[in-house]
N, C-alpha and C positions, 0 to 999 in steps of 0.2 A: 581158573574157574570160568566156565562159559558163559558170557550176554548173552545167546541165543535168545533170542523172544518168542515165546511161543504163545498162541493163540489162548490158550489157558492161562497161563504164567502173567500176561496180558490183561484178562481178566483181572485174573487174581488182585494184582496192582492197582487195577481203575477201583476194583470195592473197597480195597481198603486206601486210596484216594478219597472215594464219597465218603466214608466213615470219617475223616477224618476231618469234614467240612471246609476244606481250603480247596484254596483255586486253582494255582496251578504247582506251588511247591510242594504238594503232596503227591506226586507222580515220579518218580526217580529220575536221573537226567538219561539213564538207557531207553526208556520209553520216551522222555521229549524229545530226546535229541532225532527219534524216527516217524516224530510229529512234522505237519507243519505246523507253521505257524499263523494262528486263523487271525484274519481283522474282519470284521464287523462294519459295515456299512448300514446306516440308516437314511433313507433317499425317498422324496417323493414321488410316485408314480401316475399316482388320482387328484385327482382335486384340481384347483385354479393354479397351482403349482405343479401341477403333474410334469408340464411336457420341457422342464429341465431335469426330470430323472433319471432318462437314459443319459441324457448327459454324462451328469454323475457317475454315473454305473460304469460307463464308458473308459472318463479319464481314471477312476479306479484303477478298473482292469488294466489298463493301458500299465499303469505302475506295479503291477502287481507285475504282467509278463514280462517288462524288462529288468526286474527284481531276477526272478527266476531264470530270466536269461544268460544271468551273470552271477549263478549261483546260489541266488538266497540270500539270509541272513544268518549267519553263524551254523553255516551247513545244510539248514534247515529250509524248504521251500516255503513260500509263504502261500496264501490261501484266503481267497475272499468271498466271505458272507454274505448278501446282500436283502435289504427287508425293506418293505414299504412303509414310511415313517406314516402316512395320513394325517393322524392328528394326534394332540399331544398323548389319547388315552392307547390309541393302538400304540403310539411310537414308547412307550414305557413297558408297554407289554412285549414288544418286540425287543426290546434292550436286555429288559429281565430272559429272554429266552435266549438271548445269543451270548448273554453270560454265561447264563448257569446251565441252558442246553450243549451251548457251540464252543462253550470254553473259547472264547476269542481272547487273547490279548490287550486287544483295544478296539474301541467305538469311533468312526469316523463318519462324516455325512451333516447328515442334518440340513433344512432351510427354511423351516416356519421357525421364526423367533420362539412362539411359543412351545412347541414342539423343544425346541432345543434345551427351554429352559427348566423341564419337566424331566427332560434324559439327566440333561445336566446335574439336578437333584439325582437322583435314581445313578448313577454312575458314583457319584461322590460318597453314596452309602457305601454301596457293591466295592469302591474303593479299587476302580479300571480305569485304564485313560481315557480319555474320548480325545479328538480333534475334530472341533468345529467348522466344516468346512463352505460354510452360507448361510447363517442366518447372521441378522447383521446388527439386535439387539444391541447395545451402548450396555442396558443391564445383565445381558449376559458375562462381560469382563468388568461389571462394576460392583451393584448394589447385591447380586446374584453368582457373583464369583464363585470358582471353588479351585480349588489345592487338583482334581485331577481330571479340569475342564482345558483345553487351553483351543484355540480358534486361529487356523490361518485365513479364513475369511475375514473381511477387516468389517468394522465396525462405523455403526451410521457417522458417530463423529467423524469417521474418515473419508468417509466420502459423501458427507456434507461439508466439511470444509475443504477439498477439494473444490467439488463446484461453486459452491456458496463464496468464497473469495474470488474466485476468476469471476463470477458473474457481474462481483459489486467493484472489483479492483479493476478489471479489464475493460469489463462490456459498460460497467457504471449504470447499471441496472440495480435497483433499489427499491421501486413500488411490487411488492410479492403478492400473489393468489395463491392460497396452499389448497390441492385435493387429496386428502390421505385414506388410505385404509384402514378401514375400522377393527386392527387387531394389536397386537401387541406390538409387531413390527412398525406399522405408519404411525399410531400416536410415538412411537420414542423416537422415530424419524422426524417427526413434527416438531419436538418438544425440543430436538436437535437443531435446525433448521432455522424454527424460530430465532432463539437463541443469536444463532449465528448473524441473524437479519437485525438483530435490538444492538448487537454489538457493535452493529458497520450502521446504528442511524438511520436505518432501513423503514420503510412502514409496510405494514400487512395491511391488504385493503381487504381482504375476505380471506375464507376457511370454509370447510366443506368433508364429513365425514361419509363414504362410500361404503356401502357394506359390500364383503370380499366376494368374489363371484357377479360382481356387478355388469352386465350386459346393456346397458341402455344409459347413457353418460349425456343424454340432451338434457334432462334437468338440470344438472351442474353446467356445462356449457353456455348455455344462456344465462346462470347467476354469473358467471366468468365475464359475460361478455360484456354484460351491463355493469357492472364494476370497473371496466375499462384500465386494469394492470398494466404494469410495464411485464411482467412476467406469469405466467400458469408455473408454480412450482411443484408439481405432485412427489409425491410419496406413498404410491403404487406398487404392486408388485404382481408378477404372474403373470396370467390372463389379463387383468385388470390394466396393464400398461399399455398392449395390443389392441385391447377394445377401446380405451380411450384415445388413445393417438392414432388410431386408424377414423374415430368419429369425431375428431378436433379437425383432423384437415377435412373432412367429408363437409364439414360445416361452413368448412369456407373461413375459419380463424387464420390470422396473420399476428395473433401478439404469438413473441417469444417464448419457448416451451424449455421447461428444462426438469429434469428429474433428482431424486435425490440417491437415488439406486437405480441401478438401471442391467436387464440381462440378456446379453446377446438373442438367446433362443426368445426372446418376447419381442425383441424389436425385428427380426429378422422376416416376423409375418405383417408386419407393419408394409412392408417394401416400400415403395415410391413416396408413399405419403407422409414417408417418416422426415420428421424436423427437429430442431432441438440442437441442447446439451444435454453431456450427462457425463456422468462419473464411473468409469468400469475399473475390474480389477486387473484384469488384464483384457486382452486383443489380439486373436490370432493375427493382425498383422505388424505385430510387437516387434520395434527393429533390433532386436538383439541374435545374435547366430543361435545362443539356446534356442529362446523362445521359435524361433522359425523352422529350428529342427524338428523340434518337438510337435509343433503343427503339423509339419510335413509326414513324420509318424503317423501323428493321429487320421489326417484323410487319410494315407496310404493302410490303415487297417482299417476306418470306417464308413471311407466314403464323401466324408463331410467335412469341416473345419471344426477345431471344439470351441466351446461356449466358455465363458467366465468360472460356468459350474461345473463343469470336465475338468478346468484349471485346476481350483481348489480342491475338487477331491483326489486330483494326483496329487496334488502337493501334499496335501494331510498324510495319502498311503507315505509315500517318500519320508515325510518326516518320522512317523510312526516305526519305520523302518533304519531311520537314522539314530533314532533312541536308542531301539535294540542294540543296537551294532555297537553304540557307544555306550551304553551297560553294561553289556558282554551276558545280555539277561532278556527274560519276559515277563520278571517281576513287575510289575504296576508304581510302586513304591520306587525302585531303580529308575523306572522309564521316566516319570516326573521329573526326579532329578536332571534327568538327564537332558531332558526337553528348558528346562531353566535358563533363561539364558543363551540358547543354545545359537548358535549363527547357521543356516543352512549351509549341508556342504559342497564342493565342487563338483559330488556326485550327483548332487539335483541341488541347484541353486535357488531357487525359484523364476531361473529364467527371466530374469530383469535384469540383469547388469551391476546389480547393488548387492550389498552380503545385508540379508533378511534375518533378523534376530525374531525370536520370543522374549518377550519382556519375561524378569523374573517373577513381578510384584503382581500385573496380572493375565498372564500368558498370553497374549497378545500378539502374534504378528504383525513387526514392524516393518511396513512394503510401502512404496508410491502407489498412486493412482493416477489415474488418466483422465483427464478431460475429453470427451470425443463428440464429433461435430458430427450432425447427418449429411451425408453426399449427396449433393444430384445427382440421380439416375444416370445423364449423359455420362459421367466419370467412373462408373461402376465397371471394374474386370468381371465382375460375376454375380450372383444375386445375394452373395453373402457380404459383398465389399461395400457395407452399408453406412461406416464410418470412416473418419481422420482421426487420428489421433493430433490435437491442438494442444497440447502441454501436459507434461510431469509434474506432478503436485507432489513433495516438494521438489523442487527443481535439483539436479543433481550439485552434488558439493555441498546442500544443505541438509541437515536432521532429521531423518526419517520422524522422531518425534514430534515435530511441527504442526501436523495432524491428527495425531493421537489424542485420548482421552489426558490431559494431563495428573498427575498422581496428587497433587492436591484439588481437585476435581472429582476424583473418581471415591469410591464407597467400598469399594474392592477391599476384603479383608480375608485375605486366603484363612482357609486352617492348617492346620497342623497335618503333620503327613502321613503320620503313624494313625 
């Protein structure tokens, strides 16, 4: 009997496919198997978070072509979607179309908490995977879990107690100023942070809520300054981190500056003026042979060095891609399982030197973070060499859980998979 596919015969298949209201198992395996296989990217482009998009988009692709380089997955090349998330209402419209138009596989992306938590809903119906790869909500893998969310971007608890113990263990800095974002992401940064600062004995001498898009940061500055902190702890994001710290050193401040998130493409137009701590996920100048290679890729196709958010959505494609392979499938339901648990594999590590798990209970990416210090200018190779990296959080040989949400802590209560 002949396969042949024919343009018609094709047809025929895809209508009684939509008839049949399923996603992707109503297609026969002679038609997927001369598929690719589509992933779904949801990325900011506009807004105060626009100008880590291409980022994104970037490290994406970058994963997608050496996917394809080497084959594919299970024969099949793979194929990427990509949509501008804006805000939570487009980025649910854009979800719902790249399901049920683009038939993707899976959702990756994402960086406005809110936005993510909105897909997050909206994928867990649709019953797709998604991988989180930047928004950094605590409620995303807790109170707001779901059975087909899972997040290699880490989570504010992560890298607030990253910085937040080096700041009070190290530096023994302890009087805090918090300026946060007035959106989903800063108040659960905040609420984090806090937290962190009552447990170490710490005092908050002021707070200060920004609304996002904020351009003129001299009214908070001068609450800052007359309060007289041992520390400016913001909980910033976007633009928002660029315009403050470019008009904190304009001002002529010398208290200690430190962030609770912090993203290369934000602090990069900061240049000279940039001071502080902060907490990243990663750092192109990450001493491991992966991570260095993979840099080296990324300028040698785009020019530039990638950002934290190029990071994470290769790593998400990558993983998305490792499910597959380890399913032997593109079912949705398979790919969860498969992702449970899962340790990155030596085909894509995640470029830290450590074997990176997903938590089972709430898909979680378990990674270090980085402390990283701003440089003098006089020390700078180039205009990107804008930090050090001062320590691994947890330091190696200890528990990647160490910074995690811990599970009697957390509100995470997956469902059921079926």
């Amino acid at each position: 009997m002949s396969t042949r596919l024919t343009r018609r015969n094709f047809l025929a298949l895809a209508a009684a496919g939509a008839a049949a209201g399923t996603h992707h198992l109503a297609f026969p395996a002679v038609v997927r198997a001369q598929e690719p296989i589509r992933i779904g990217q949801l990325i900011p482009f506009t807004g105060f978070l626009g100008a880590i998009g291409e980022y994104g988009k970037q490290g994406a692709t970058l994963a997608v072509e050496e996917l394809n380089e080497t084959g594919g997955v299970l024969g099949r090349k793979i194929e990427l979607i990509t949509e501008d998330e804006a805000n939570p209402g487009v980025a649910v419209q854009k979800a719902r179309k790249l399901i049920e138009k683009d038939r993707v596989v899976a959702i990756e992306g994402l960086v406005s908490s809110a936005s993510c938590l909105a897909v997050g809903d909206e994928v867990q119906r649709a019953k797709i995977l998604m991988i989180n790869a930047g928004a950094n909500s605590d409620e995303i893998r807790s109170k707001r879990c779901h059975r087909y969310v899972f997040s290699t971007e880490g989570c504010n608890t992560q890298y607030v107690s990253a910085i937040g113990n080096w700041l009070i263990r190290e530096r023994k800095i302890s009087r805090w100023y918090f300026l946060t974002s007035d959106y989903a992401f800063g108040h659960d940064l905040l609420r984090v942070a806090r937290n962190l600062l009552m447990a170490n004995k710490g005092t908050e001498v002021g707070s200060d809520l920004a609304p996002t898009g904020t351009t003129d940061f001299s009214q908070y500055i001068t609450k800052i300054k007359a309060a007289k902190p041992d520390l400016v702890f913001h909980n910033l994001a976007g633009a928002d981190v660029t315009n403050f710290l470019k008009q904190y050193a304009e001002a002529g401040m010398t208290l200690e500056v430190a962030g609770g998130v912090i993203d290369s493409a934000y602090a990069w137009p900061v240049g000279e003026s940039l001071r502080g701590h902060f907490p990243i996920i990663w750092w192109h100048e990450l001493a491991t042979p992966a991570s260095h290679a993979w840099a080296a890729r990324y300028v040698k196709r785009w020019g530039r060095p990638p950002d934290n958010q190029a990071y994470g959505d290769y790593v998400a494609v990558h993983a998305i891609a490792q499910a597959v392979d380890r399913a032997k499938s593109t079912d949705s339901a398979k790919l969860v399982q498969a992702l449970e648990g899962h340790t990155l594999t030596a085909a894509m590590d995640g470029l830290k030197g450590r074997p990176l798990t997903f938590r089972a209970w709430d898909h979680q990416l378990l990674q270090p973070m980085y402390v990283v210090g701003a440089k003098d200018k006089s020390k700078w190779k180039d205009k990107w060499d804008i930090f050090e990296i001062v320590s691994e959080v947890p330091p190696r040989g200890e528990s990647l859980e160490a910074i995690a949400i811990p599970k009697a802590e957390s509100q995470c209560q997956l469902e059921p998979l079926a």
